[in-house]
N, C-alpha and C positions, 0 to 999 in steps of 0.2 A: 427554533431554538436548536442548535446543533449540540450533539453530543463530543465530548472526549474520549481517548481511548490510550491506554500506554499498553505496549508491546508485552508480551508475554512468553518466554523462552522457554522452550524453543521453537523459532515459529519461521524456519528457513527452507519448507517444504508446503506444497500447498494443503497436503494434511494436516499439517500443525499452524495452520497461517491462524493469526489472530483475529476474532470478529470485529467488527467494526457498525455503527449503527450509522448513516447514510442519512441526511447531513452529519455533518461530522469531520471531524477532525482524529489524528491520531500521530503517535509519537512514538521512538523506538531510538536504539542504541546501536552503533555501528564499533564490537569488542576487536574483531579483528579483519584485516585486508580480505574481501572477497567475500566477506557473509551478506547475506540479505536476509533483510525484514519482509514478512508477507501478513499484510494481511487481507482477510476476505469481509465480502458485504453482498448483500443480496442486491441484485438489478435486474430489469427485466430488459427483455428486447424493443430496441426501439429508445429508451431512455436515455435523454444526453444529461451528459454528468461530464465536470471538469474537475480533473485530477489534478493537483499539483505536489510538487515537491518546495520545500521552503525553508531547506539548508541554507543555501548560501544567502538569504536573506537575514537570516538570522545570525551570521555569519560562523556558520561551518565549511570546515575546510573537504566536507562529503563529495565527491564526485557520483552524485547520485546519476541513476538511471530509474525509470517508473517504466514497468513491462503491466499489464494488462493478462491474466490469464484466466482460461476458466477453472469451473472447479476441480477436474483431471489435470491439470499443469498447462495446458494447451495456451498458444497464444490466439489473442484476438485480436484481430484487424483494429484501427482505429479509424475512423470517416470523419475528416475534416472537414 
């Protein structure tokens, strides 16, 4: 049973990113050009998990981007 989550501002920093419970889903507001939504969830290594984004499905005009970072900002590889 997967959980929901809506955004929580301000959460454009990976210190203020919003939790999220894993399955799960989550929702957020895009107020002006160039902000991002962050939120975090707990994962372990080794765990595969698909991320998606599902603007334009729903038909937003989002030119989304999904970056993967750890809990310092840092980015993380992803292994296709």
């Amino acid at each position: 049973h997967a959980s929901s989550t809506l955004e929580i501002e301000p959460n454009d920093e990976p210190k203020s990113a919003t939790a999220i419970v894993l399955p799960g889903q989550s929702a957020g507001r895009i107020d002006k050009p160039g902000e991002a939504d962050q939120f975090r969830f707990n994962a372990k290594r080794g765990e595969p998990w698909i991320l998606e984004v599902e603007a334009a499905r729903r038909g937003s005009p989002l030119d989304a981007r999904l970056d993967i970072l750890s809990a310092d900002g840092s980015p993380i590889d992803r292994v296709w």
